[in-house]
N, C-alpha and C positions, 0 to 999 in steps of 0.2 A: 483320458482325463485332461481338463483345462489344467495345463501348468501356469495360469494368472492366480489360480488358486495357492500355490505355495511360495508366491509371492512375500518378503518382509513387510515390505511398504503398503498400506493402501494406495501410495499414490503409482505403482507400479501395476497391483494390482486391481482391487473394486473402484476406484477411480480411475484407472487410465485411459479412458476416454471424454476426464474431462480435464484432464491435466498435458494434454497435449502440447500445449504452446508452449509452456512451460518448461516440458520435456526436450523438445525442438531446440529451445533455447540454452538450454542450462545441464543438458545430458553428457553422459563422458563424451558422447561421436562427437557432441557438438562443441567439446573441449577441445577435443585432439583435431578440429578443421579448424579452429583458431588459430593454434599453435602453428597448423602447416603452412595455414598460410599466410603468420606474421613471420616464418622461419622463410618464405620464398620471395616475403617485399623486404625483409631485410638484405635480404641477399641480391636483389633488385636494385636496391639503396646503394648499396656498398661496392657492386659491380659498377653502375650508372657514373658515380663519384671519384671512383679511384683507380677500377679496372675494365677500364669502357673498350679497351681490347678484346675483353673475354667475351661482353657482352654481346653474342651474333643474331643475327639475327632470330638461330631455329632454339638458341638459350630465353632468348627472352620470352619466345611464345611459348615454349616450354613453364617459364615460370607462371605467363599470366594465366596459363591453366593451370595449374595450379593451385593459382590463388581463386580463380572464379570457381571452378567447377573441382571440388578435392574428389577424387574416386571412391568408393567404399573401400574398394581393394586395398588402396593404400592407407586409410585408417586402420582396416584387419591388419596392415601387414608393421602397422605401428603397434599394434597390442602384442603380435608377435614376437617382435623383437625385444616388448620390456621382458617378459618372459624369461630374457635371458639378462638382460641391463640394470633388470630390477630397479630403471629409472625412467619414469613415464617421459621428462621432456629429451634426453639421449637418445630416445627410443625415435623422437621426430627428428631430431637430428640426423639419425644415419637413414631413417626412411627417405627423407625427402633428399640427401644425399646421392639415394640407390636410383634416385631419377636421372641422374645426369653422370651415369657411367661413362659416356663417352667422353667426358674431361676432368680427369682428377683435380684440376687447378680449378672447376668451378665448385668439385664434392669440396675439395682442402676448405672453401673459404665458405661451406653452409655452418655457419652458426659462429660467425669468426666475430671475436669480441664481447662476444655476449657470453651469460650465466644464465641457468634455466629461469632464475626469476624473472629478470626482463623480459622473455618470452611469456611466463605464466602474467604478469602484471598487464603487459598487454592484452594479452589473451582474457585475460577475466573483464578486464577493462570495457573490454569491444562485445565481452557477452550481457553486462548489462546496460553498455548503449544501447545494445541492440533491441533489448528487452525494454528500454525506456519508454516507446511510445504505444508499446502494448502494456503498459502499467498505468503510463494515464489515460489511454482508454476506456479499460475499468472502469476506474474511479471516475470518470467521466459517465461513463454508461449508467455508473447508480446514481451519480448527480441530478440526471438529466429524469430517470425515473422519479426521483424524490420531490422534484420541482415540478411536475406535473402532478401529482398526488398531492404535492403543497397545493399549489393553485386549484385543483377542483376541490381542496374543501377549508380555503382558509377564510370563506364567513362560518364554519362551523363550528359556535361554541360550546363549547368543553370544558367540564370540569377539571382545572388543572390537582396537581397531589404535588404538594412538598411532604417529604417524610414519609411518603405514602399516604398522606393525609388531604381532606380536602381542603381547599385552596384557590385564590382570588381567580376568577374563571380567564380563559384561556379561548384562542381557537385551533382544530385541529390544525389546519396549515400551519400555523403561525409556528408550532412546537416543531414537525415536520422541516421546517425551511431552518429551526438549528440546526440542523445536521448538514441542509444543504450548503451554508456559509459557516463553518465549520471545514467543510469537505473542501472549498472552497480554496482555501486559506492555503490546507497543508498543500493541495493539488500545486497553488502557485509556487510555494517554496521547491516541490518535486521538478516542476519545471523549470528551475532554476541551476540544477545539478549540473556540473562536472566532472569529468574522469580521468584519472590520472595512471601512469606509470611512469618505473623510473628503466633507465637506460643506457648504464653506465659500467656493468659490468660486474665482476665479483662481490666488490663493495664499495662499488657506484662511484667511484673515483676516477676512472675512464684509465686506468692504469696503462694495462696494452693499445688502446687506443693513441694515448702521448708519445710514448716511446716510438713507437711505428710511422705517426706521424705528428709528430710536434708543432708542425705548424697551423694545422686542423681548428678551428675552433670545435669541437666537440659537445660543447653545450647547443650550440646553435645546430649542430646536424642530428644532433640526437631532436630536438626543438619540431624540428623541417619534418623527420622522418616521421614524428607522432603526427604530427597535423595535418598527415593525411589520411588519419584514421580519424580525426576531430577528437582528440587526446592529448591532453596536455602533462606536459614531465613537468614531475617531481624530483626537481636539481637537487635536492638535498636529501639522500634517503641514505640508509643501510643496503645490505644486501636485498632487502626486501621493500618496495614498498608500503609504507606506514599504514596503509588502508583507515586515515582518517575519512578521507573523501566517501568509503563504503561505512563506516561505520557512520555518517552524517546520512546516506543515504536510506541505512535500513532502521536508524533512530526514527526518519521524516516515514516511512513506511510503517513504524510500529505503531505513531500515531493516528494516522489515519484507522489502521485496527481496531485503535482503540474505540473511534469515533463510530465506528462501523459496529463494537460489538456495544457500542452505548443504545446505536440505534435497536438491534436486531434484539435486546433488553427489553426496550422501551414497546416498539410493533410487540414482541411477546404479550407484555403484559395489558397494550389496548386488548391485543386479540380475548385475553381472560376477561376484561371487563366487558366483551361484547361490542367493543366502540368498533372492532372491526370485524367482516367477516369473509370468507373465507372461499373462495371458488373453487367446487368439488368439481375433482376428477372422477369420473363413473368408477375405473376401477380398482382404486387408490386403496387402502385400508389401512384406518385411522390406530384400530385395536386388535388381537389376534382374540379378546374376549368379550369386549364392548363396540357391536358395530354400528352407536351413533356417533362416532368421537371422529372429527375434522381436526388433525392435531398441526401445529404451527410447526413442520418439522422443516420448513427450505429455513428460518430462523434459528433452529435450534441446530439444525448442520452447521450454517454459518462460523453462528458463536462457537461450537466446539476447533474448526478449522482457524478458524483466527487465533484463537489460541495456541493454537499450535505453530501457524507463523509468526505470530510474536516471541515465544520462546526460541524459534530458530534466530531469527534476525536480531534477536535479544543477545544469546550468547556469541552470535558473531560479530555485533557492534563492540562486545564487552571484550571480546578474547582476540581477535584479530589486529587490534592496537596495540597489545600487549606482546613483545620478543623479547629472547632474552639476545643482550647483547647484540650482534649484528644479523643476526636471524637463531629461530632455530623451527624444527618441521612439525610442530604443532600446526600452525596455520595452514599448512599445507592441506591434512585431511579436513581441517573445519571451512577452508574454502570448497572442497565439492558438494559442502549442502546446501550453497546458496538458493539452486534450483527447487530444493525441496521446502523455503518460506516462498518460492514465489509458487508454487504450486500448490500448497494449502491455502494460499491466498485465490489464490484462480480459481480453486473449488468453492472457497466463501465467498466472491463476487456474482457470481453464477446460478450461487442459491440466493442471494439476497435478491438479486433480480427475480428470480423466478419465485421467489417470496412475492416482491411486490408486485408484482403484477397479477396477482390471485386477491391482492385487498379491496373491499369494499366498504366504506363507510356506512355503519348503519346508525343512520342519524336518528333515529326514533331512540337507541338506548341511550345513547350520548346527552339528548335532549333529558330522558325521564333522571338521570345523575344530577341535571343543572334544575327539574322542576321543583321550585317550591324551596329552595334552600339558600333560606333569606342569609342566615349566617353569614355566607359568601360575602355579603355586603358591610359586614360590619367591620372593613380593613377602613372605608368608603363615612361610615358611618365615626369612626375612632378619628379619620383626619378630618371633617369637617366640626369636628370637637376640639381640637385643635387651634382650627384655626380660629375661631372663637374666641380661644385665650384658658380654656378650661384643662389647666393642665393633668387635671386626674382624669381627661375624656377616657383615656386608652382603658384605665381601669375600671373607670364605669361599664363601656363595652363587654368587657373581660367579665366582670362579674356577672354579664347577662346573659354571657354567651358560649363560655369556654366549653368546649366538648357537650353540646350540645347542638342541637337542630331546634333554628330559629323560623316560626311559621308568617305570614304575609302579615297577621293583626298585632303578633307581636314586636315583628319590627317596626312597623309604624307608628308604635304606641311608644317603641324608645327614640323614634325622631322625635317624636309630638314631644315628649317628655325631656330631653336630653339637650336639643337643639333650642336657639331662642334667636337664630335669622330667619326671616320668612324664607328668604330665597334659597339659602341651602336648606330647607324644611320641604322645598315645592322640588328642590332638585331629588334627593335622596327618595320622598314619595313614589314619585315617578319611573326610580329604577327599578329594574327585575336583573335576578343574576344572570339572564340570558345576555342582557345588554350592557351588563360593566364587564366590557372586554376591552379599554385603553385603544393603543394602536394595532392589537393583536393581528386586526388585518390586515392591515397596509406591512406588518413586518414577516404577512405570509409571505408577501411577493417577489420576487427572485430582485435582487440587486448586487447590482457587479459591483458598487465600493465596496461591500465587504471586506 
């Protein structure tokens, strides 16, 4: 029997081959090789600094593998040991210890000064650097879909729906290219991020630190020692760092979701009006009881997956700013689900793409929504009344028109009637709802001031 099948998670199991990165990233293995190997440059740091005796030559190459290449074995032989420690960061502590049996005076000083949060701080720190430039990839990749599907069809007008209702016409690019400068927007704020930990010990006071060596400036070596992970400390924290910086991170992420589950809404509901269609897989199946139904499911995945990362990075923006007092080990288990909003996100990137790239614009039904549906014009028709001076225009319109479809004689019959400039009489004649579309094209077109 496949044991993927008694799996809890989908993302462990019916998706784990598309939550791969994710897993890579954000999995216990890939916790406990952060730990080991911030627990072998601290001790790099600290040797380098203070005990450059100890450091020989066959210690340090020791460390720098370490840190480059962690074994499997010694990840196993860290789960082993909590087993009995029943303390996941102790547990790398005496691991990475048992590497350098041959000097107690180098085991004595692995983990010297620190408290398992500075390790886990780092350590999360350095898992979502690391994950940073495969997030805005993503959202890069659907950018860059969305602006080509803007661009090949933003002379195509379209009925726009406020309310669900129809509404002053529209082109499809132009609606399309919201999302693109939208997506835009948050992408820049995300590239803007920072990571922090703090570094200071018990409760970040540098306690043993001073005593031992009072002359130290210790803000500055703790400072040195981050920035070479490109991590910046949080001189001011509790035992724990604050994880404001994460919860800014997965706020700017929830939004994007958002925008993401606004689009995979919106493609839904062209796809129901026909405005899009749909690139059959020969041997796909739409229905287990109706086999002509082409059904918008890489959308409807999407949307359910985004949900689901929004509620993860929801309760961890919400809860992981919140300790009591100078910690307490709440945060501890809601930090290891971070992997699990980037991995329902990873499956909703992947279907949106593989959504969009099956769309077709079918400009024939698009077109027969906009034929003949003079109404459209009468927003067109209420400001050139207006500006006339005729302050009840809106209502004359209103009374001609509300919830009803206006035909080509009888709009022109409430210019001829209504209107009493020639020029706006020749301009309004002249239009069709096809062609009152403003700037709608020109704002399909990708523009980086957004």
């Amino acid at each position: 029997m496949n044991d993927s099948l008694k799996n809890l998670s989908p993302l462990d199991g019916r998706y784990q081959n598309k939550t791969e990165k994710s897993r890579e990233l954000f999995s216990e293995f890939a916790l406990i090789k952060q730990r080991i190997s911030v627990e072998t440059q601290w001790l790099n740091y600290f040797l380098t600094n203070f005990k450059p005796e100890l450091l020989t030559e066959k210690i340090e190459e020791k460390i720098n593998t370490l840190h480059t290449t962690v074994p499997n074995s010694l990840i196993e032989r860290v789960k082993e040991i909590e087993n009995t420690t029943n303390h996941d960061v102790k547990a790398v502590e005496i691991a990475v210890a048992e590497q350098f049996e041959e000097s107690e005076e180098i085991q004595s000083l692995v983990h010297i000064f620190l408290t398992s949060e500075d390790i886990n701080s780092l350590s999360y720190a350095l898992m979502l650097k690391e994950a940073h430039p495969m997030l805005l990839d993503w959202i890069e990749n659907i950018i860059q879909a969305l602006e080509d599907l803007a661009e090949k069809n933003k002379e195509v007008a379209m009925l726009a729906r406020t309310h669900g209702q129809p509404a002053s016409p529209t082109t499809l690019g132009k609606e399309l290219n919201v999302f693109v400068t939208r997506l835009k927007k948050e992408k820049r704020s995300l590239s803007d991020k920072k990571f922090y930990a703090k570094w200071g010990g018990a409760t970040a006071n540098f306690n043993p630190h001073l005593l031992a060596y009072p002359e130290e400036d210790w803000i500055k070596h703790s400072k040195e020692f981050l920035s070479n992970f490109g991590v910046r400390l949080t001189k001011v924290a509790t035992q724990i760092e604050p994880h404001d910086y994460m919860a800014d991170l997965f706020q700017n992420i929830q939004r994007i979701n958002n925008i993401l589950l606004d689009l995979t809404q919106d493609i839904w509901s062209y796809i129901a009006f026909d405005y899009f269609s749909l690139k059959m897989k020969k041997n796909e199946v739409g229905s287990s009881t109706m086999p002509h139904k082409v059904n918008p499911i890489d959308f409807e995945n999407a949307e359910g997956n985004l949900g689901l990362s929004n509620a993860i990075f929801s309760h961890l923006a919400n809860k992981l700013t919140v300790s009591r007092l100078q910690r307490d080990l709440s945060d501890s288990t809601v930090l290891r689900n971070i992997g699990t909003g980037y991995g329902y996100f990873e499956i909703a990137q992947a279907s949106i793409l593989r959504g969009l790239s099956k769309l077709e614009a079918n400009t024939s039904e698009i077109s027969k929504d906009l034929d003949g549906r003079f109404e459209l014009l009468t927003e067109a028709l209420q400001s050139f009344l207006r500006l006339e001076g005729k302050k009840d225009g809106y209502d004359q319109v209103k009374s001609l028109s509300r919830g009803m479809k206006i035909d080509k004689d009888i709009y022109l019959k409430a210019v001829e009637e209504l209107l009493d400039n020639e020029e706006h009489k020749k301009i309004l004649m002249a239009l069709t709802p096809e062609e009152y579309l403003g700037i709608a094209s020109e704002l399909a077109k990708n523009d980086d001031e957004t």
